[in-house]
C-alpha positions as CSV (number, residue, x, y, z in Angstrom):
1,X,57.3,81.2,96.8
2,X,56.0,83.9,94.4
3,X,58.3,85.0,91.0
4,X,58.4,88.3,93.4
5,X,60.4,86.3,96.0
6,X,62.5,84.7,93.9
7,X,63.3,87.7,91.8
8,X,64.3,89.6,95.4
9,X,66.4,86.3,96.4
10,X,68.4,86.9,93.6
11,X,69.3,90.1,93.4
12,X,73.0,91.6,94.9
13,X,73.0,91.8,98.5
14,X,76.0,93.9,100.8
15,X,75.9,92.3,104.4
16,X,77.4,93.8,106.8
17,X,78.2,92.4,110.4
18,X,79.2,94.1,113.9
19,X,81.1,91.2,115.2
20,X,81.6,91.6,119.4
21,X,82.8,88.8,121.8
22,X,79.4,87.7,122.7
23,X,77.1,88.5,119.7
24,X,77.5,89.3,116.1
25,X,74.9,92.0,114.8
26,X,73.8,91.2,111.2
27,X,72.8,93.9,108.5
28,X,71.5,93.1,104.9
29,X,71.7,96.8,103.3
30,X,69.5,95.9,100.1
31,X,66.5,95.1,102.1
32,X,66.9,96.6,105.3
33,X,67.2,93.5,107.5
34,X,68.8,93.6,110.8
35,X,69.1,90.5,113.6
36,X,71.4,89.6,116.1
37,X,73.3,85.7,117.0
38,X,75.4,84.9,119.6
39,X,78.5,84.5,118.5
40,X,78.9,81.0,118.7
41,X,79.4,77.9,116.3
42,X,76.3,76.6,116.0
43,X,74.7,80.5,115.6
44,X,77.1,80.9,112.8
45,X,76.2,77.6,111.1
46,X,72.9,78.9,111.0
47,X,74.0,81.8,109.2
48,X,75.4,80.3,106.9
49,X,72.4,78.6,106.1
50,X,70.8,81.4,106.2
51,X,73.1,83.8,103.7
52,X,73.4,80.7,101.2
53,X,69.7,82.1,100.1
54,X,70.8,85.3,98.3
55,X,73.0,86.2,96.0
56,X,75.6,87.8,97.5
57,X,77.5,90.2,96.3
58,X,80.0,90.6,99.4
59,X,80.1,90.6,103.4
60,X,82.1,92.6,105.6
61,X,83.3,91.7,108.8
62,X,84.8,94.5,111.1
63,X,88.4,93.2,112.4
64,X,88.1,92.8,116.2
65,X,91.6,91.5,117.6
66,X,90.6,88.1,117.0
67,X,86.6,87.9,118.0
68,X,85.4,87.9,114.3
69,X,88.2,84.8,113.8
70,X,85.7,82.1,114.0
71,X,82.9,83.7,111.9
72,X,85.6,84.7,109.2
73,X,86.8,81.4,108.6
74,X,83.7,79.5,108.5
75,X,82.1,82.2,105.5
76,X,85.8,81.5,103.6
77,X,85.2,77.7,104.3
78,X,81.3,78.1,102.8
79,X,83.0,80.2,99.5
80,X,81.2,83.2,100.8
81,X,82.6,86.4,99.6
82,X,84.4,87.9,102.7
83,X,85.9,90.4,103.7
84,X,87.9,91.9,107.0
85,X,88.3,95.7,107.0
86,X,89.6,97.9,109.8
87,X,87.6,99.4,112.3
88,X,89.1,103.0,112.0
89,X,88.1,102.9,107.9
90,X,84.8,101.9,109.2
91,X,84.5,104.7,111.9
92,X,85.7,107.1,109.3
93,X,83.4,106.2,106.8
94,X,80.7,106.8,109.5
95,X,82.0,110.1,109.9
96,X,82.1,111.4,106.8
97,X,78.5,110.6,106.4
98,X,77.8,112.8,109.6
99,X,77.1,110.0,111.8
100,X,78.1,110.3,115.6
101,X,76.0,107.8,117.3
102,X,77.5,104.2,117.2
103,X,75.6,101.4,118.5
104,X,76.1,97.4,117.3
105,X,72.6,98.0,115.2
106,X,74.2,101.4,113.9
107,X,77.5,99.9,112.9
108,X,76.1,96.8,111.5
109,X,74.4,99.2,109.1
110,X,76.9,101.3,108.5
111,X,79.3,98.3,107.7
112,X,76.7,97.4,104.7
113,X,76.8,100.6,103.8
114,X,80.7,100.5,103.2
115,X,80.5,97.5,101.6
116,X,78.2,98.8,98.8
117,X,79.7,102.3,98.0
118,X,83.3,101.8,98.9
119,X,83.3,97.7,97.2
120,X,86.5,97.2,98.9
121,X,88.2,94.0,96.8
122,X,87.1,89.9,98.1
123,X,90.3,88.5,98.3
124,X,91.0,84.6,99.0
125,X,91.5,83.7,103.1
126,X,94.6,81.6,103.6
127,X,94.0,77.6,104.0
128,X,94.1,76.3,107.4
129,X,97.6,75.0,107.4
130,X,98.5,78.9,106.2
131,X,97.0,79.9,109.6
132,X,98.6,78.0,111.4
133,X,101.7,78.7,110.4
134,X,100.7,82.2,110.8
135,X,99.0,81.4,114.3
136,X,102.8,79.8,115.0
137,X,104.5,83.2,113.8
138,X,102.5,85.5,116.1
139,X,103.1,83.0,119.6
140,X,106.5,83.2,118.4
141,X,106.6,87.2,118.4
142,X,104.8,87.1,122.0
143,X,107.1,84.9,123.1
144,X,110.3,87.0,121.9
145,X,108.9,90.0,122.9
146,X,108.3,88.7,126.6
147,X,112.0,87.5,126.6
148,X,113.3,90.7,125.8
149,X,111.4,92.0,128.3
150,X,112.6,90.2,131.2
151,X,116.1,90.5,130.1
152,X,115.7,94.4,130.3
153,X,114.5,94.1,133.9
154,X,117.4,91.2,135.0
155,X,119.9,94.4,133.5
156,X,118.1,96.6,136.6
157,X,117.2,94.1,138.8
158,X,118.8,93.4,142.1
159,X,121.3,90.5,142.7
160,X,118.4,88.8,144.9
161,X,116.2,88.8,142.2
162,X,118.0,87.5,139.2
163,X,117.5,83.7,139.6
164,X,113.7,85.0,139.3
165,X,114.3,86.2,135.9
166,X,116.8,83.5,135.3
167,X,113.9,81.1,135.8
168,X,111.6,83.1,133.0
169,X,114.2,83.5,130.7
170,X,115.0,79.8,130.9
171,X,111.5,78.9,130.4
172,X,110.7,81.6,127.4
173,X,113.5,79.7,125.7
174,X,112.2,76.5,125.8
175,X,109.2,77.7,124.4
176,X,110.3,79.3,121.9
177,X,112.4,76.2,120.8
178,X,109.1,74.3,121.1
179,X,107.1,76.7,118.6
180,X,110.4,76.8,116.4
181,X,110.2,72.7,115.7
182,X,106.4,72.9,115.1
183,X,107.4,76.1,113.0
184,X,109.8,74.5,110.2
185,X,107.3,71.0,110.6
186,X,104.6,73.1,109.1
187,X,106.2,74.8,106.6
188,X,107.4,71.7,105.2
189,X,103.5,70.0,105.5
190,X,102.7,73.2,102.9
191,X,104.1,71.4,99.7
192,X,103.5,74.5,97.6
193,X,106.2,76.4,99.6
194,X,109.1,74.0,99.6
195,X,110.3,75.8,96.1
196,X,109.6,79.3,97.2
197,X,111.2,78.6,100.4
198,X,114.5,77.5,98.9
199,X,114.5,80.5,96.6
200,X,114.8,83.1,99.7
201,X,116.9,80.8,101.6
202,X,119.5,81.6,98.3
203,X,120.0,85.0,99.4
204,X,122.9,85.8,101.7
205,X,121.4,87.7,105.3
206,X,118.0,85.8,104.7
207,X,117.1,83.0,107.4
208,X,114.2,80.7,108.6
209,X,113.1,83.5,110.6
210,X,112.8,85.6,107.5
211,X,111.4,82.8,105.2
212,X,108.7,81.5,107.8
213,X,107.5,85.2,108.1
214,X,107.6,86.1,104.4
215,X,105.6,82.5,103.6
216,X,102.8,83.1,106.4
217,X,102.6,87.1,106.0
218,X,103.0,87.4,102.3
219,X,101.5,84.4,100.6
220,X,101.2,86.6,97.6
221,X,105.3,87.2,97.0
222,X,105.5,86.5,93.2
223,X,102.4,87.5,92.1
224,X,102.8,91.6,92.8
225,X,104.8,94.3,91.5
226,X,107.4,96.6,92.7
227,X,104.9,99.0,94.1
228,X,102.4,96.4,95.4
229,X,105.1,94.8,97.8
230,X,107.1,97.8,99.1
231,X,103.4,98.9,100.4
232,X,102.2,95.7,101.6
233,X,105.5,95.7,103.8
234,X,104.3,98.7,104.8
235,X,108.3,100.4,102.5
236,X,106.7,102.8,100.5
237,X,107.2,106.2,101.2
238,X,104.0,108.8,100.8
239,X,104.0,112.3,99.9
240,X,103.1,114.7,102.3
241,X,102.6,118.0,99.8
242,X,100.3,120.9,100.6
243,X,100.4,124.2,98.3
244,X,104.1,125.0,97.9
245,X,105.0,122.9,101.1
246,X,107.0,119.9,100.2
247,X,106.9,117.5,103.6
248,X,109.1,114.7,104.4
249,X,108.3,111.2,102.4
250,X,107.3,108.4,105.3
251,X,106.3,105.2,105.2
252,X,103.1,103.9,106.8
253,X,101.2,101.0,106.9
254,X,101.4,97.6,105.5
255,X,102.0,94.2,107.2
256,X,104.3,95.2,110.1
257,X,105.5,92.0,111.2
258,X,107.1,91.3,107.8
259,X,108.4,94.9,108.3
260,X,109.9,93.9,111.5
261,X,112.2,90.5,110.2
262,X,112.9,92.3,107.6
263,X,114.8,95.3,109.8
264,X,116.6,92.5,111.7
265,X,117.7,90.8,108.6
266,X,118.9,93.8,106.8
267,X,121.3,94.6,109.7
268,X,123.1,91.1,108.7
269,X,122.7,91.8,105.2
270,X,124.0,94.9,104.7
271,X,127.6,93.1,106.3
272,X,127.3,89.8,104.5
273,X,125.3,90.5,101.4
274,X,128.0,92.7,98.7
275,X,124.6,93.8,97.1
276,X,123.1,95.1,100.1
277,X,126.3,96.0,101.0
278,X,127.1,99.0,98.3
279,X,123.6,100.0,98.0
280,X,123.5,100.8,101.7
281,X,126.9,103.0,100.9
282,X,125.9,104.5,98.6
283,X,123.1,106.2,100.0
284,X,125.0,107.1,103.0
285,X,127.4,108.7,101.0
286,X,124.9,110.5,99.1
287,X,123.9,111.8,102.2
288,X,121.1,109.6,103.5
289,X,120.6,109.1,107.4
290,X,121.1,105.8,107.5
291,X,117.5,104.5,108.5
292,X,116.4,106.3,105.5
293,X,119.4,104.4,103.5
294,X,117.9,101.1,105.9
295,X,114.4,101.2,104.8
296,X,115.7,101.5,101.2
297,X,117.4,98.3,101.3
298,X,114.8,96.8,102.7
299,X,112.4,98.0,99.8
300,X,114.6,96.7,97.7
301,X,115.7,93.3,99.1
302,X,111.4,92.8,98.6
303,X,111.7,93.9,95.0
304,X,114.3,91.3,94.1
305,X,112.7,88.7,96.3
306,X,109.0,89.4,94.7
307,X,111.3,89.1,91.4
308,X,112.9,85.7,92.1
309,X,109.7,84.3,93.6
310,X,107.9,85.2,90.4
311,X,110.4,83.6,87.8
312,X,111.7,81.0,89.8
313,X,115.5,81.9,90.1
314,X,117.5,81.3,92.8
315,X,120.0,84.4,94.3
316,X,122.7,85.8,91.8
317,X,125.1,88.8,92.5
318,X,125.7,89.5,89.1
């Protein structure tokens, strides 16, 4: 290999990969390489293999509802710089540049593309006992969500058909009691957690259910500020201002499964937590609807818990 090569080798490269349920479509923007792999484990190890060669500077994987899983996981496990970005920032970003035509090549290129001007941030992907857990909290949703289901229809169904969703019901229970033992066994298996999950167990309206969800969803509770939480749970409210029009403040966004305990939690909490408790009052008295006065609590139930997490103190009222 001449110095040439090596100097090329070396310099920053933005990758950028299409990922689809069959093949993953590979583009290196720097030097205008594009191939396609299946999208299997022994294509990705030779990727791998392959990337290790340049210096990269970061790749971006386009979030699939669960096909780019695999691939993900095996670049963190290599310490390649990944990252997982939405496919609507993606189609935007194509867009804005005028482009209409989307094909696997096209996107692939226009991943690398997003990758180099936009830079969006590496961040760290959780360890595999983290995704588990995490894997565990999402069956557990399903599962949940399919019980309340059936319970709807065995409120409208006819008397001949209720042992049918008697039956169900019965047997979404027991699964939900079997991913609920595996559940609090790994959480307890993550030794880092043990403290942190004590600390939120402190606080009066805060369960399992709300611990387990904050630990898998949030693995970075301590470590952010006020702002940086309320919009990772997806609580803080953005302006919607235009000339002299003044629109209503909405949230959007953020990690809305931690959004979702955390409504079910702040129902108990605003009865049994005397923090919680006035705060909600107030607003309402102020003149807040009350879901307003609700998503306010629940904003800042995350401040205080981001607070405790970070200096290690248990729940006080005072």
């Amino acid at each position: 290999m001449n110095t040439t090569s090596r100097a090329n080798i070396k310099q920053e490269r933005n990758i950028g990969i299409d990922v689809g349920k069959t093949f993953l479509d590979i583009h290196i923007l720097e030097c205008d390489r594009y191939w396609q792999i299946h999208n299997t484990e022994s294509d990705i190890k030779n990727l791998i293999k392959t990337l290790r060669r340049y210096n990269l500077t970061r790749i971006v994987v386009e979030a699939t509802g669960g096909y780019e899983r695999s691939l993900v996981e095996a670049l963190a496990d290599a310490d390649m710089p990944v990252v997982v970005v939405q496919p609507m920032n993606i189609r935007q970003f194509a867009k804005a540049q005028g482009v209409m035509a989307k094909t696997d090549k096209i996107d692939a290129r226009i991943i690398a593309q997003f990758s180099a001007i936009m830079k969006p941030e590496v961040r760290a992907i959780s360890s595999k006992k983290v995704r588990y857990v995490k894997d565990l909290l999402a069956r557990k949703r399903q599962l949940i969500e399919a019980r309340t289901q059936e319970l709807n229809r065995l409120h409208k169904s006819v008397n001949r058909l209720e042992r049918s969703h008697a039956r169900l019901i019965k047997v979404l229970d027991k699964e939900i009691d079997w991913v609920n033992v595996r559940l609090t066994k790994a959480v307890a298996e993550v030794t880092e957690w043990q403290s942190t999950y004590d600390l939120l167990l402190s606080v009066p309206g805060v369960g399992p259910a709300v611990a387990h969800t904050l630990l898998g969803e949030l693995p970075e509770l301590g470590s952010l500020s006020s702002r940086q939480v309320g919009a990772l749970c997806g609580l803080a409210p953005y302006n919607r201002d235009s000339g002299s029009m003044r629109g209503k403040r909405r949230i959007k966004g953020g990690r809305a499964p931690i959004r979702t305990v955390l409504y079910m939690a702040m129902m108990s909490a605003i009865q049994c937590n005397p923090i919680m408790k006035n705060f909600f009052n107030k607003l309402v008295e102020s003149g807040k609807h009350k879901k307003v006065a609700l998503t306010a609590c629940m904003r800042k139930m995350m401040t205080i818990l981001n607070a405790m997490v970070r200096d290690g103190r248990r729940w006080q009222e005072a």
